[in-house]
C-alpha positions as CSV (number, residue, x, y, z in Angstrom):
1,X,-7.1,-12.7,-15.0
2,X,-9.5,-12.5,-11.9
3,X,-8.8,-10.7,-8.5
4,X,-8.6,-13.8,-6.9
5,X,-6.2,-15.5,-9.2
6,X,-3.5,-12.3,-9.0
7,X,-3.7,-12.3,-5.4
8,X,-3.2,-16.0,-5.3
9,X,-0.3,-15.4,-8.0
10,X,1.2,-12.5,-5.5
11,X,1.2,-15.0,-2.6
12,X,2.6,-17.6,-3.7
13,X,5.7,-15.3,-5.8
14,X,4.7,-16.5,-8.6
15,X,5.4,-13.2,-10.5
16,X,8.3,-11.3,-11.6
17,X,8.4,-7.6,-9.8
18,X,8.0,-5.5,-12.5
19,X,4.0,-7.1,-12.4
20,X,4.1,-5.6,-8.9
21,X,4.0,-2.2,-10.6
22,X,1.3,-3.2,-12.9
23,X,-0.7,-4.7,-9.9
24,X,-1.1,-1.3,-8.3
25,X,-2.8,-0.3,-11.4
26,X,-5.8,-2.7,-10.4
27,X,-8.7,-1.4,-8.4
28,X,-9.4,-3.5,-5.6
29,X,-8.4,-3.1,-2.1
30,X,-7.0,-6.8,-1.5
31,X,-4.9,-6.8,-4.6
32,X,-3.5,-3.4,-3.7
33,X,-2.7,-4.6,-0.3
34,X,-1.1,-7.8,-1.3
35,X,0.9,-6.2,-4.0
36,X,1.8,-3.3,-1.2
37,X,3.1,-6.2,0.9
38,X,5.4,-7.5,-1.6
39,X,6.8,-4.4,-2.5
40,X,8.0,-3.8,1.1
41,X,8.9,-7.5,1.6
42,X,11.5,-7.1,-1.5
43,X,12.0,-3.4,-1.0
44,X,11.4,-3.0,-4.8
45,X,10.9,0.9,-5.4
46,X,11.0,2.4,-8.7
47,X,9.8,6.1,-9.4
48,X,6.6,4.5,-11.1
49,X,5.5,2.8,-7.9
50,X,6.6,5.5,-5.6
51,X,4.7,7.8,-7.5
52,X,1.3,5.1,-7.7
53,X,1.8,4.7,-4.0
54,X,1.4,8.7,-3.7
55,X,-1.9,8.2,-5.7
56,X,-3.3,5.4,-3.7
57,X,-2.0,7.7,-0.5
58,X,-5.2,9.6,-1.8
59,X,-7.7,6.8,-1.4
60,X,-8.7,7.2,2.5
61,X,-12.7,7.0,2.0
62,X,-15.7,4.8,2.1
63,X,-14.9,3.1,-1.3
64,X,-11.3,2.3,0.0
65,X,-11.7,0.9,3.4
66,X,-9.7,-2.8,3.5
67,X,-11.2,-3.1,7.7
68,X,-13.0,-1.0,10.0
69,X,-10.9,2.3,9.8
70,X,-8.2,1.4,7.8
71,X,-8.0,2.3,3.9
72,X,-6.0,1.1,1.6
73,X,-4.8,5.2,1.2
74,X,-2.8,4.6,4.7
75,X,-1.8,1.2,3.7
76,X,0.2,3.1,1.0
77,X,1.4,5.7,3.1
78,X,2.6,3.2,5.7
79,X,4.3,1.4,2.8
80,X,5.8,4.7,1.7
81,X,7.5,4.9,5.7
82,X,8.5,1.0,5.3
83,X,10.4,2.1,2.1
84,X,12.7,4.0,4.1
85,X,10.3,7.1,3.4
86,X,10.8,9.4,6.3
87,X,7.4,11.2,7.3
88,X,8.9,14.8,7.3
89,X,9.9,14.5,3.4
90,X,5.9,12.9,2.6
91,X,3.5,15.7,1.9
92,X,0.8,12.8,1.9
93,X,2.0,11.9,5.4
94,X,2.5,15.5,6.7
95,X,-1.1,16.5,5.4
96,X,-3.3,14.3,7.7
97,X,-4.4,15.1,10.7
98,X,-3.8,13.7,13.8
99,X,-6.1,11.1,14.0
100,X,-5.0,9.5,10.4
101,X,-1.6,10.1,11.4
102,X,-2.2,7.9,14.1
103,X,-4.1,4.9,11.8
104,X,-0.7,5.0,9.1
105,X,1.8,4.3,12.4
106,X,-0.9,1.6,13.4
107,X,-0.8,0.0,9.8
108,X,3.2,0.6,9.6
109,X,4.3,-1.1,13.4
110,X,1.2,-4.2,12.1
111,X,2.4,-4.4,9.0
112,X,3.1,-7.7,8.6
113,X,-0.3,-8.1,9.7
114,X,-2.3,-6.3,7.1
115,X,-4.7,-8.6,4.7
């Protein structure tokens, strides 16, 4: 299935959530970031998709950018802190600097806003 036709799928809810898991498997930023939105729109959290989100939390370079300074790295941390993740108890959060920390509370207070 294209990119395009599982993000159409994930907009429209026309999946069941355990696909959400195997959508964060897929390596492009809009499909992450429409699966990431779904997640936190159902607050569906299993340890598999905590612990892919804690991966993706890695993904904060060139490759992984979804606008301007934004990655799709603190789109996942911000979705970890919509969770119900606190920042103190995230070694992904508590490891950027000050600068990053700043883009994750940007991405979590827009969040409904992201692509």
């Amino acid at each position: 299935m294209s990119n395009n036709k599982i993000i159409k799928k994930i907009q429209e809810g026309a999946y069941v959530e355990e696909q959400l898991q195997e959508f964060l498997e897929i390596n492009n930023v809009f499909v992450l970031s429409n699966a990431m939105k779904e997640i936190v729109k159902h607050q569906y959290k299993t340890d598999a998709i905590i612990n892919r989100l804690i991966e993706i939390s890695k993904y904060r370079g060139d490759l992984h950018i979804l606008v301007g300074v934004y990655t799709i790295g603190h789109l996942a941390i911000a979705t970890l802190l919509k969770l119900g993740f606190e920042k103190e108890e995230l070694e992904c959060y508590r490891s950027l600097d000050e600068y990053e920390k700043n883009i994750v509370l940007k991405l979590e207070e827009g969040y409904d806003y992201v692509i």
